[in-house]
LUMMIFI-874180 format. One line per 10 residues: number of its first residue (from 0); for each residue x, y, z of N, C-alpha, C, CB. Coordinates in nm, 2 decimals. Glycine has a CB too. Layout:
N
NUM = X:Y:Z:X:Y:Z:X:Y:Z:X:Y:Z; ... .
% end
This chain:
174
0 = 8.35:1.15:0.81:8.29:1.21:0.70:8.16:1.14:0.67:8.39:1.20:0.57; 8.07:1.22:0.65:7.93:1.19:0.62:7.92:1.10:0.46:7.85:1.35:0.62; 7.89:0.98:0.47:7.86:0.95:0.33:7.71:0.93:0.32:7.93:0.82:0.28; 7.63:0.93:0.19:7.51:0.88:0.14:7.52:0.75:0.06:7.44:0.99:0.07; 7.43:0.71:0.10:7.36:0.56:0.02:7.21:0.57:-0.02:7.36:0.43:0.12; 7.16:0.52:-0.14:7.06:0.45:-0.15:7.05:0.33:-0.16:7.01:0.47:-0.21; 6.94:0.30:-0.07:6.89:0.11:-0.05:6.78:0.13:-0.15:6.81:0.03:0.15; 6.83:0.02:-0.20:6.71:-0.02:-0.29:6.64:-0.16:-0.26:6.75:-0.01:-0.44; 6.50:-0.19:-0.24:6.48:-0.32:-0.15:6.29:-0.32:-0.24:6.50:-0.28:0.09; 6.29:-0.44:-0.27:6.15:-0.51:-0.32:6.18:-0.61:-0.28:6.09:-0.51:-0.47 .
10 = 6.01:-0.63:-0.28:5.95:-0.80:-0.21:5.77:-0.82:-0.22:6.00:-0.80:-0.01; 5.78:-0.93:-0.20:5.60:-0.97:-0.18:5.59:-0.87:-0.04:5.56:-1.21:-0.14; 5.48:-0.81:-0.06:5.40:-0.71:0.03:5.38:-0.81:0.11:5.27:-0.61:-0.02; 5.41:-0.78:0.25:5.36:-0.81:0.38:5.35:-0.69:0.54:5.46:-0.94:0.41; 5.32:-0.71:0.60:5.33:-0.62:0.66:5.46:-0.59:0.72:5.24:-0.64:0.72; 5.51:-0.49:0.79:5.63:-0.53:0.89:5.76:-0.51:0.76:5.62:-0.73:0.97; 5.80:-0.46:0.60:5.88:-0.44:0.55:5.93:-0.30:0.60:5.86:-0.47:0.42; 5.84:-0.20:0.62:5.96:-0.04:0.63:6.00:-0.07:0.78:5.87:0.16:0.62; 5.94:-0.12:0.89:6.00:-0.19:1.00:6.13:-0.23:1.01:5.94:-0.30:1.00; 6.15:-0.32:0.88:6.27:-0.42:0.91:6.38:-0.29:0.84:6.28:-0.61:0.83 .
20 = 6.35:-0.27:0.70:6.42:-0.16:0.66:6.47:-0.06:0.76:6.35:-0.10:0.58; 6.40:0.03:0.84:6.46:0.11:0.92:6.50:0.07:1.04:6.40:0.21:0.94; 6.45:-0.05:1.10:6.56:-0.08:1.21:6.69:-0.16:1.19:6.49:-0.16:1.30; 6.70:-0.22:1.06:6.86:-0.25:1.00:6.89:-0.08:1.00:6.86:-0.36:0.79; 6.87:0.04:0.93:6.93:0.17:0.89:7.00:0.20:1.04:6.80:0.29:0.83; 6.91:0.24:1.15:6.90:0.25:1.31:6.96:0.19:1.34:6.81:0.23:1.39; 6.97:0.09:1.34:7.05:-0.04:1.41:7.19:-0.04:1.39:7.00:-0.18:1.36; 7.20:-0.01:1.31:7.36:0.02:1.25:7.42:0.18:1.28:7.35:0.01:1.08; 7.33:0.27:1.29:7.38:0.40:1.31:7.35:0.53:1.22:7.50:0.38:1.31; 7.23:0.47:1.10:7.25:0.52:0.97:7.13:0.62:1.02:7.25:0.42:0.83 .
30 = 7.09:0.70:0.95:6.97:0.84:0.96:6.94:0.83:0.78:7.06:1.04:1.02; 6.83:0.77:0.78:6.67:0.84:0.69:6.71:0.95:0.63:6.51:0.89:0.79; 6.73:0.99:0.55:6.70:1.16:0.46:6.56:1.13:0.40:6.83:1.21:0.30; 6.57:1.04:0.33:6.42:1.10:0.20:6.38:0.89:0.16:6.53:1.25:-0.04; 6.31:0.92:0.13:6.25:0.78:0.11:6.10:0.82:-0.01:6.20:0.71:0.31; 6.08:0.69:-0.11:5.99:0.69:-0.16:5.99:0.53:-0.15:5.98:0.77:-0.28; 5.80:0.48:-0.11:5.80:0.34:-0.09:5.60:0.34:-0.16:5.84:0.29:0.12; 5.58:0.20:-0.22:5.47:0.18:-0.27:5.47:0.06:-0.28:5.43:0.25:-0.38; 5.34:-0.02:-0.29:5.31:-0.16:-0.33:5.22:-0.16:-0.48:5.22:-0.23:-0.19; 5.33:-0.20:-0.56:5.21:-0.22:-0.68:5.25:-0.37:-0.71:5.22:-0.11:-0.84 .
40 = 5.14:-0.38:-0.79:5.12:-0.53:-0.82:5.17:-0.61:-0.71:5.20:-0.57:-0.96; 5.13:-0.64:-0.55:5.11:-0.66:-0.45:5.29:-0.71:-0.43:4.98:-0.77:-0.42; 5.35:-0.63:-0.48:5.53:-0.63:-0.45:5.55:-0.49:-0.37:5.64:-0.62:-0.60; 5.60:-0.52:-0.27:5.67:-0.35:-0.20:5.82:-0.33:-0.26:5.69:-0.34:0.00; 5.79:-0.19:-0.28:5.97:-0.16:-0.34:5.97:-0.01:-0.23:6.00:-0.11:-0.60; 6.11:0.01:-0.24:6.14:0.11:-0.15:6.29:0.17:-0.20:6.13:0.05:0.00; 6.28:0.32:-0.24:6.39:0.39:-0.22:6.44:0.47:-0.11:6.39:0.46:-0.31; 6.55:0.41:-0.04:6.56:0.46:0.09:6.69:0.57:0.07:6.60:0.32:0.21; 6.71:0.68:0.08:6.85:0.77:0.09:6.88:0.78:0.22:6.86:0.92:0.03; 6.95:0.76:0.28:7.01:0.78:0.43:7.19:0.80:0.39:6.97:0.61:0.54 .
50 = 7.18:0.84:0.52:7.31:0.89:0.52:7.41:0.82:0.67:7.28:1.07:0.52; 7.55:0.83:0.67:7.61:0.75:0.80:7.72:0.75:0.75:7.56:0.60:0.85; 7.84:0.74:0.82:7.99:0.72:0.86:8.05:0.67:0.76:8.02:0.64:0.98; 8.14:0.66:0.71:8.23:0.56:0.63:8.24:0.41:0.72:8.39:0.65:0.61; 8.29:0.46:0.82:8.29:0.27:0.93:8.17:0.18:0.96:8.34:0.28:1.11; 8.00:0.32:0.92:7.91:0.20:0.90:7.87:0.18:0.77:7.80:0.21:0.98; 7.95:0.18:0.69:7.91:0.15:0.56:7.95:0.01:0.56:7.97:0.23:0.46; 8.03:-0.12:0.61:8.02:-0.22:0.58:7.92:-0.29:0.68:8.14:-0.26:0.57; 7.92:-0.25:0.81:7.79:-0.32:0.87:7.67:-0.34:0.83:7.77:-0.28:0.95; 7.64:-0.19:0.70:7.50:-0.17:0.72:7.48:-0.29:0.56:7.44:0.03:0.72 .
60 = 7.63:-0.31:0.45:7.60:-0.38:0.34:7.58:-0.53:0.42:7.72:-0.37:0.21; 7.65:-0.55:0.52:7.65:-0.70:0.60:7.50:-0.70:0.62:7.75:-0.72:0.76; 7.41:-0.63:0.65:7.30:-0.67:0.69:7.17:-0.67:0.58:7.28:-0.59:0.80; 7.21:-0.63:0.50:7.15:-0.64:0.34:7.11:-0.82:0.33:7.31:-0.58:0.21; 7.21:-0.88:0.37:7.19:-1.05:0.42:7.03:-1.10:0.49:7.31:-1.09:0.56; 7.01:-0.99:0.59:6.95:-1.06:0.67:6.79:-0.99:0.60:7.01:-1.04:0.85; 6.81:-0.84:0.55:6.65:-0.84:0.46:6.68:-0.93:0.35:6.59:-0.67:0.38; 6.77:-0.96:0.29:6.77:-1.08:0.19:6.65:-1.22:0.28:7.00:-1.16:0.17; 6.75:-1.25:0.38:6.62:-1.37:0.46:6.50:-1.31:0.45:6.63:-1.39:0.63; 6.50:-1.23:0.48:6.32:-1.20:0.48:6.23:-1.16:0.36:6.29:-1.06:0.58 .
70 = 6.31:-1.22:0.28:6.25:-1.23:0.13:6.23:-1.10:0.06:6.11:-1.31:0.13; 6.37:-1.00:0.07:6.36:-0.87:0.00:6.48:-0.92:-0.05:6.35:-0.72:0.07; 6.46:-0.82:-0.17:6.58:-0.78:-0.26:6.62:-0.64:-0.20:6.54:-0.77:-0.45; 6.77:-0.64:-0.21:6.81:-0.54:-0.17:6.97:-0.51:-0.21:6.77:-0.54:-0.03; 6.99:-0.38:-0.22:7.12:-0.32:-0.31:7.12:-0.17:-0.23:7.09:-0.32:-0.52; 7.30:-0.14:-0.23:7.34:-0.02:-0.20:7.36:0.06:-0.34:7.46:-0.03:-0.11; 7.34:0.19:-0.34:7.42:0.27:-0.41:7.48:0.38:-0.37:7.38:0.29:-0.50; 7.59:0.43:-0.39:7.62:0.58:-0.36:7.60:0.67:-0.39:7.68:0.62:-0.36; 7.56:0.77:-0.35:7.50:0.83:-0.35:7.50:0.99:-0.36:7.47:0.78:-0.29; 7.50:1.12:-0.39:7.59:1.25:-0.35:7.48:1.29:-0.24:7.62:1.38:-0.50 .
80 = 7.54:1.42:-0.19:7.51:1.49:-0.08:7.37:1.58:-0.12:7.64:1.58:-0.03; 7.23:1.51:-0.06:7.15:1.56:-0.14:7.17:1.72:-0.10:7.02:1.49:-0.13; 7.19:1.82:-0.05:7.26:1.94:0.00:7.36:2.00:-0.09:7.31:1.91:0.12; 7.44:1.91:-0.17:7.52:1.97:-0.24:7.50:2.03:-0.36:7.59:1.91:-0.25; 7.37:2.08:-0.40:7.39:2.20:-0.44:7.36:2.10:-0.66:7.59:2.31:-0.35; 7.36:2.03:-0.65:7.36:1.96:-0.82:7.26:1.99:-0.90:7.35:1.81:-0.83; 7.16:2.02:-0.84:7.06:2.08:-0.88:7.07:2.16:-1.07:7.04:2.19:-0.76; 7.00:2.13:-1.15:6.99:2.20:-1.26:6.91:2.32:-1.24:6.95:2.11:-1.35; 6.99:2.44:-1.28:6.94:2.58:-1.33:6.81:2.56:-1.39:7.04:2.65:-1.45; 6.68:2.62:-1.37:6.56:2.61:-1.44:6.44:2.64:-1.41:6.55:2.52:-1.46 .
90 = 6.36:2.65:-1.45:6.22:2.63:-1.42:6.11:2.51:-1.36:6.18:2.66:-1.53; 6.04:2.54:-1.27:5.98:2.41:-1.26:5.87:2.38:-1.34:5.93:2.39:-1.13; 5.84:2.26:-1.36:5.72:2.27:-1.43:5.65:2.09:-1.39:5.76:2.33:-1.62; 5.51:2.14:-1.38:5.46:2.09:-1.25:5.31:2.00:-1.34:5.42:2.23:-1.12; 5.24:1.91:-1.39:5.15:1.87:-1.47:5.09:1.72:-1.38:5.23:1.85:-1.64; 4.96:1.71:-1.44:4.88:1.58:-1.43:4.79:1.55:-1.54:4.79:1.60:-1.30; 4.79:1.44:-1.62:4.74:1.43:-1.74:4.69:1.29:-1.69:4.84:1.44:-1.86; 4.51:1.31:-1.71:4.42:1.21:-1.70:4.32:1.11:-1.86:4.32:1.30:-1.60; 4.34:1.01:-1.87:4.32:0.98:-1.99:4.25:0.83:-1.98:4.46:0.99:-2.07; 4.19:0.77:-2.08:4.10:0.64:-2.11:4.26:0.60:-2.13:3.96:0.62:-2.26 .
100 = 4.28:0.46:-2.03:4.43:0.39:-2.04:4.44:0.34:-2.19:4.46:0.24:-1.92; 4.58:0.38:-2.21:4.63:0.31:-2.37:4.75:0.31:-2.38:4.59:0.38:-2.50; 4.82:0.22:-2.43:4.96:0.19:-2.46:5.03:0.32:-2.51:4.98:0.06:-2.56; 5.17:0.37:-2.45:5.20:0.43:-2.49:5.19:0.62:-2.44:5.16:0.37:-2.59; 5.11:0.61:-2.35:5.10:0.74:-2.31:5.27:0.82:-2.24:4.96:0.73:-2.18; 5.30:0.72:-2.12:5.43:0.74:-2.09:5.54:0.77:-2.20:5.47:0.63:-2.03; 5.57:0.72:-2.24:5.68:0.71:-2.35:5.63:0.84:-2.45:5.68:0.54:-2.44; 5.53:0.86:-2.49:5.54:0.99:-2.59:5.54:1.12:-2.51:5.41:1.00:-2.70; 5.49:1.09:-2.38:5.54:1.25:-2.27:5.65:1.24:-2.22:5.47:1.29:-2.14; 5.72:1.14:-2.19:5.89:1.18:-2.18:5.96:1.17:-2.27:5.97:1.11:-2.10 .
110 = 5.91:1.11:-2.40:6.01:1.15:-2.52:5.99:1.28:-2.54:5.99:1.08:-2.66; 5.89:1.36:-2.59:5.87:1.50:-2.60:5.94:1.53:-2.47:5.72:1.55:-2.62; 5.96:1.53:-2.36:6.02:1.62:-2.25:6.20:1.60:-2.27:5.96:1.55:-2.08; 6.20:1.48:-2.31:6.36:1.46:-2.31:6.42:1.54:-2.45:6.39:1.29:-2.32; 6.33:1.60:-2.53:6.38:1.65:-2.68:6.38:1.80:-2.63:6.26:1.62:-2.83; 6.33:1.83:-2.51:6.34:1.92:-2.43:6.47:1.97:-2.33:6.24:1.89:-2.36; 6.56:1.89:-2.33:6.59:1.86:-2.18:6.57:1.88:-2.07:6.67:1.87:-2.16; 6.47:1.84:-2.06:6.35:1.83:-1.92:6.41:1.78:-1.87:6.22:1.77:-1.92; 6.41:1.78:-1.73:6.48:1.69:-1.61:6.39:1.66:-1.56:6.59:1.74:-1.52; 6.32:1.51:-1.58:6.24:1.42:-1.46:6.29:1.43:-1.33:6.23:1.27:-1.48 .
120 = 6.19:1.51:-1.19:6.23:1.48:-1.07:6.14:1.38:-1.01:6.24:1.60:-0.99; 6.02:1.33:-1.03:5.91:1.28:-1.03:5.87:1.23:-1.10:5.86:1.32:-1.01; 5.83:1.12:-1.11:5.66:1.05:-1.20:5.61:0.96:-1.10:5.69:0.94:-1.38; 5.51:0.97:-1.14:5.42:0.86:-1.08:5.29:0.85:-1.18:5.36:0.90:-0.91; 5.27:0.71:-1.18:5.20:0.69:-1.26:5.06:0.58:-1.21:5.28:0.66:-1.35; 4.92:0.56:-1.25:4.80:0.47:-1.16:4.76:0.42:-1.26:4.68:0.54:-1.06; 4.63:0.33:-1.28:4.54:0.33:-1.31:4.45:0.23:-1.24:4.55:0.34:-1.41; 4.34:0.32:-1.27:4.20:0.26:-1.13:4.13:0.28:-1.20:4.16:0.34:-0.98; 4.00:0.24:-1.20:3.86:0.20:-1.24:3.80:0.35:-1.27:3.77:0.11:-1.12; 3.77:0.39:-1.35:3.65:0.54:-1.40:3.51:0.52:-1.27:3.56:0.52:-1.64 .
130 = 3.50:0.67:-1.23:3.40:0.61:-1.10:3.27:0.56:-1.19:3.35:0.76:-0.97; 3.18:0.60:-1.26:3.10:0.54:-1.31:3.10:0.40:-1.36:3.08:0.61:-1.38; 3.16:0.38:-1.47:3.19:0.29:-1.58:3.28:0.17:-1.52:3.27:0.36:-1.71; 3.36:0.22:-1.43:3.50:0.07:-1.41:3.61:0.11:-1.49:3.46:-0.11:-1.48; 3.60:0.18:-1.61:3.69:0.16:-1.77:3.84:0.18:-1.71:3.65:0.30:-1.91; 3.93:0.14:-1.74:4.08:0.17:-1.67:4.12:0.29:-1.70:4.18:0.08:-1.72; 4.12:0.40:-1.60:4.14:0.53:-1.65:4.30:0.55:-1.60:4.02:0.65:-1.58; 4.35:0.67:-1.69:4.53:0.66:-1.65:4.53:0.78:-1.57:4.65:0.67:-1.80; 4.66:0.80:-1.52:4.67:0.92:-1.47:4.83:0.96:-1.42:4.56:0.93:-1.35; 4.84:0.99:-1.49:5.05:1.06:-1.47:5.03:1.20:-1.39:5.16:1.12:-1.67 .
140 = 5.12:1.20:-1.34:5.15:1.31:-1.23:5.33:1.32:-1.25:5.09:1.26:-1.05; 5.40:1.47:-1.25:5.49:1.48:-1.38:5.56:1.61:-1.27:5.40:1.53:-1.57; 5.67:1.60:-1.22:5.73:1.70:-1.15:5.90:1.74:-1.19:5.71:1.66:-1.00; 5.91:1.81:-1.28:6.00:1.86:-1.36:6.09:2.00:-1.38:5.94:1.84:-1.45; 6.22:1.96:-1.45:6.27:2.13:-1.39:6.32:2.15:-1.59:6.47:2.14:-1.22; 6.28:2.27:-1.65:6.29:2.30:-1.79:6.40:2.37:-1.79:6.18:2.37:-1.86; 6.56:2.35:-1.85:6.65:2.41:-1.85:6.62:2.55:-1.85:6.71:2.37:-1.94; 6.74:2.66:-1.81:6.68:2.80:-1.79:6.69:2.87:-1.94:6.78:2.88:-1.68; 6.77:2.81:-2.06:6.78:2.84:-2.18:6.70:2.76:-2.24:6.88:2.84:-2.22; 6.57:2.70:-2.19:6.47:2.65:-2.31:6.34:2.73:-2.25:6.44:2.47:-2.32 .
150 = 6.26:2.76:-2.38:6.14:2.79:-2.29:6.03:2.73:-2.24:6.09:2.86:-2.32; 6.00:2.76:-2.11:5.89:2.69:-2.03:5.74:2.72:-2.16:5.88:2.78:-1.84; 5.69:2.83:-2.21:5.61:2.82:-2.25:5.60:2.75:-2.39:5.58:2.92:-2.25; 5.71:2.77:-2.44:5.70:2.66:-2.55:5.67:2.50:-2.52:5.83:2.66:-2.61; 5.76:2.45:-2.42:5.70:2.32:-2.36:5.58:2.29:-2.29:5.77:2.30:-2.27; 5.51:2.34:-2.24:5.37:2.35:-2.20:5.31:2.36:-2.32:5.32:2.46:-2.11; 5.31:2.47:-2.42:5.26:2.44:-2.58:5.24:2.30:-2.60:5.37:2.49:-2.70; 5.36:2.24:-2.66:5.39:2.08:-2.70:5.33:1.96:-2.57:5.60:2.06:-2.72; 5.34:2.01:-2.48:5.26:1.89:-2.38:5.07:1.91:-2.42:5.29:1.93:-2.16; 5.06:2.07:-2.44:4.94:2.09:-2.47:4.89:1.98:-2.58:4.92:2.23:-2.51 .
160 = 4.95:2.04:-2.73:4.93:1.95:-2.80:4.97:1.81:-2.80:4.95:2.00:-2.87; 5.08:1.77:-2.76:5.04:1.61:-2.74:4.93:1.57:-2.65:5.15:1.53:-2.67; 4.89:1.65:-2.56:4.76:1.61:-2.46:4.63:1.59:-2.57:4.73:1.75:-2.33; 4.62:1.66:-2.68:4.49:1.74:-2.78:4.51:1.58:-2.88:4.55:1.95:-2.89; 4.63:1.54:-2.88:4.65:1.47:-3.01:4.62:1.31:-2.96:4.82:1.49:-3.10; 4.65:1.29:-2.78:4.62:1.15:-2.75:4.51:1.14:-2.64:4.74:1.07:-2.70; 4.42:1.27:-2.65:4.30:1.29:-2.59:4.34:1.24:-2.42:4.18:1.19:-2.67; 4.45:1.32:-2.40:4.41:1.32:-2.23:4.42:1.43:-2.18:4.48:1.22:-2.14; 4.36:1.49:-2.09:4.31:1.58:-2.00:4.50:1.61:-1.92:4.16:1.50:-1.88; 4.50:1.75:-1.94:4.65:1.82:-1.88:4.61:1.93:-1.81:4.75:1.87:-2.00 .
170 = 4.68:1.93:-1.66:4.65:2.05:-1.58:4.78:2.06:-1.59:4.57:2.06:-1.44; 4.83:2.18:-1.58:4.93:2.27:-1.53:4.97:2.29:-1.36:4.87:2.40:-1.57; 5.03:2.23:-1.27:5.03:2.28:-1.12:5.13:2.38:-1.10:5.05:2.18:-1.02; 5.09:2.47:-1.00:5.20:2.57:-1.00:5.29:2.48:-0.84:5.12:2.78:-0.97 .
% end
């Protein structure tokens, strides 16, 4: 029987971390599904979903040891069948909101989404230098599913206006 796991694994960025990560996964017998990996603030973190056997499920937590040596943090969880169908009924709804960085932008767009029951499938979030100026500019990127009994246009309304009320710039992606 097919089980899923997610590894979850951070550390000081060096080179050679998705390396060791997938040749412990490989090495053991396990297969990659989906992965999200980034270095911020010069730490690498990595969400790994893979999938593998019930009999390699203790080899592959035994080797969790040996990225421990190499100066990662690392944890299993279980995981469901990303195939199986769990998915919430809904609309997608798809945004990027660019703004002069300020405390607080995060938190008042997922509070308004969660008074929604919005279902976060995505965020990501930057900030980098304004090309002119340097100034710390923000920039959320927002990939979401709007229950099928709420309405999508009403929610795009309320992101509108929170966008109007904390002056940042909101596109719509289809």
């Amino acid at each position: 029987m097919t089980k899923y796991f997610i590894l979850l694994s951070s550390g000081k960025d060096r080179p050679g971390i998705v390396d060791d990560i997938s040749t412990l996964l490989f090495d053991k017998g396990a297969n990659i599904e989906d992965s999200r990996m980034a270095v911020m603030g010069g730490c690498f973190s990595s969400m790994t979903l893979f999938s593998c056997t019930r009999e390699q499920v203790e080899p592959i937590r035994g080797g969790l040891e040996d990225l421990r040596g190499l100066g990662l943090e690392a944890h299993l969880h279980e995981a469901e069948d990303p195939a199986g169908g769990t998915a919430l009924a809904g609309l997608p709804l798809k945004f990027e909101m660019t703004a002069m960085d300020h405390p607080g932008i995060v938190q008042r767009v997922v509070r308004m989404l969660r008074k929604n029951d919005v279902n976060i499938e995505s965020l990501e979030t930057q900030v980098m230098g304004a090309p002119l100026s340097g100034a710390p500019l923000f920039d959320l990127r927002l990939e979401a599913t709007v229950p099928a009994d709420k309405s999508i246009g009403k929610v795009k309304e309320q992101l509108a206006d929170l966008a109007g009320e904390m002056n940042l710039d909101l596109v719509f992606k289809v």
